[in-house]
C-alpha positions as CSV (number, residue, x, y, z in Angstrom):
1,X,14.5,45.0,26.4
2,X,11.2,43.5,28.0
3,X,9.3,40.1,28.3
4,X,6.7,41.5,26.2
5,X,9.3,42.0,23.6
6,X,10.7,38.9,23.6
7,X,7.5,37.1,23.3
8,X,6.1,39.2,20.3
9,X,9.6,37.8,18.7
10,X,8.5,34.7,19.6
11,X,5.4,34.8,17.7
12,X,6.9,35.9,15.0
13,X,9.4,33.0,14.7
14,X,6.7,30.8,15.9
15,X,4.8,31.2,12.6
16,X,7.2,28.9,10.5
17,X,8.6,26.3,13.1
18,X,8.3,23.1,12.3
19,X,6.0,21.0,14.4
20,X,8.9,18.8,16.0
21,X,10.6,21.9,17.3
22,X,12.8,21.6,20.3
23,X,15.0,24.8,20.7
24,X,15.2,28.0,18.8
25,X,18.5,30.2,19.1
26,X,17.9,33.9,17.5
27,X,20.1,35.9,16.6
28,X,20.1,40.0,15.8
29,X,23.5,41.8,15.1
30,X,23.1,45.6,14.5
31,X,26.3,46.8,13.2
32,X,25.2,50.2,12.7
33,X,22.2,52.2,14.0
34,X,20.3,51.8,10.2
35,X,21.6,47.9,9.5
36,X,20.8,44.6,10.8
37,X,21.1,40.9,10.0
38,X,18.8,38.9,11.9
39,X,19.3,34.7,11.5
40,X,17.3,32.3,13.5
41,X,18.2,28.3,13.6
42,X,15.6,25.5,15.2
43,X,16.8,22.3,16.9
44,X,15.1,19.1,15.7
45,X,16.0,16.1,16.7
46,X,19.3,16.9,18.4
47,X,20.2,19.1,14.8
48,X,19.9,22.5,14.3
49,X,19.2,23.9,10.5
50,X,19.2,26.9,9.7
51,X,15.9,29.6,8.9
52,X,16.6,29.2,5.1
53,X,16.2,25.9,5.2
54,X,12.5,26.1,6.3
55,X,10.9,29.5,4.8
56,X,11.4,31.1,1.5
57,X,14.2,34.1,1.1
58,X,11.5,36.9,0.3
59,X,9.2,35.9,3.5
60,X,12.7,35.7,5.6
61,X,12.8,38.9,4.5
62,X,9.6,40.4,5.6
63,X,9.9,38.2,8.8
64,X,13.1,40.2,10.1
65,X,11.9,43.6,8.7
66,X,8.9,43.0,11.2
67,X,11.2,42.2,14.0
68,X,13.5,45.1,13.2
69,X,9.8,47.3,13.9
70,X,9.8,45.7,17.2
71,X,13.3,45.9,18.5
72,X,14.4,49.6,16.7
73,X,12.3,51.6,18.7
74,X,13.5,50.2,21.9
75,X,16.6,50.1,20.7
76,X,16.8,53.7,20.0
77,X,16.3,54.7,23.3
78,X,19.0,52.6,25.2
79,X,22.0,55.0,26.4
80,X,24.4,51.2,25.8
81,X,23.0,49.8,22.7
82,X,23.9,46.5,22.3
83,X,25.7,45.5,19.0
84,X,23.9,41.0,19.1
85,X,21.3,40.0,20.9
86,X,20.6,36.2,21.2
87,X,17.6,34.7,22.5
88,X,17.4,30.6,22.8
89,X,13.9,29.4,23.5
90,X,13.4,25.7,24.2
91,X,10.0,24.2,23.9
92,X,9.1,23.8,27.9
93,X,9.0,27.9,27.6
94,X,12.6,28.3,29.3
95,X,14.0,31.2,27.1
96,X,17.4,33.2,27.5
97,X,18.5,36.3,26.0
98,X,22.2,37.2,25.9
99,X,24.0,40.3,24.7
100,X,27.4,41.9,23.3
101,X,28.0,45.6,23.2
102,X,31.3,45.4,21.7
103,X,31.7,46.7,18.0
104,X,33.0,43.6,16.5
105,X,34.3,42.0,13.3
106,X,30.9,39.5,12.7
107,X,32.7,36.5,10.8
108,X,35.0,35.9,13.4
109,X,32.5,36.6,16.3
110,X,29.9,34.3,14.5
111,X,32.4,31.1,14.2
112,X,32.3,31.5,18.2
113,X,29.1,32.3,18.7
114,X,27.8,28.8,16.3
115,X,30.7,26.7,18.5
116,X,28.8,28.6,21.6
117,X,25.0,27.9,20.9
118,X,24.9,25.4,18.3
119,X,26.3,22.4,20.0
């Protein structure tokens, strides 16, 4: 995965943040090679909410089927493909990307992923 990728992410999620943003933590899980859920939250105010608070369920829609055309491609050609990728931006322009490459069960993953990067 690449800078460049990350930033045209970025954009995309940039389009519906609020203007008070402070951090946005992303997050892409690709269970298999032809499914995806995509979530992103935005701290305000020391509170995150969630992406369906802000933007309408058919646009969310849209939003992560034009991420999944940034990341499958690259994805495709990775010999370890990675199973979640988060990405936490903060205002300032610090950003972080982190990765799993285990197969794992998502509800239980995701209660310690929230406890993880939504404190």
């Amino acid at each position: 995965m690449t800078i460049k990728l990350f930033q045209k992410i970025y954009e995309k999620l940039n389009v519906y943040l609020p203007e008070e943003w402070e951090k946005i933590v992303y997050y892409a899980y690709y269970p298999t090679d032809d499914s995806y859920d995509m979530k992103f939250y935005v701290n305000v105010d020391q509170k995150y909410k969630s992406c369906f608070d802000y933007i309408n369920h058919y646009k969310i829609a849209d939003l992560f089927s034009d991420i999944d055309d940034l990341i499958y491609p690259i994805r495709e050609t990775m010999n370890d493909k990675w199973t979640i990728m988060t990405i936490t931006v903060e205002k300032n322009g610090k950003f972080k990307t982190d990765y799993v490459y285990d197969r794992i069960n998502e509800t239980e993953f995701f209660k310690k992923w929230e406890s993880q990067y939504l404190k």
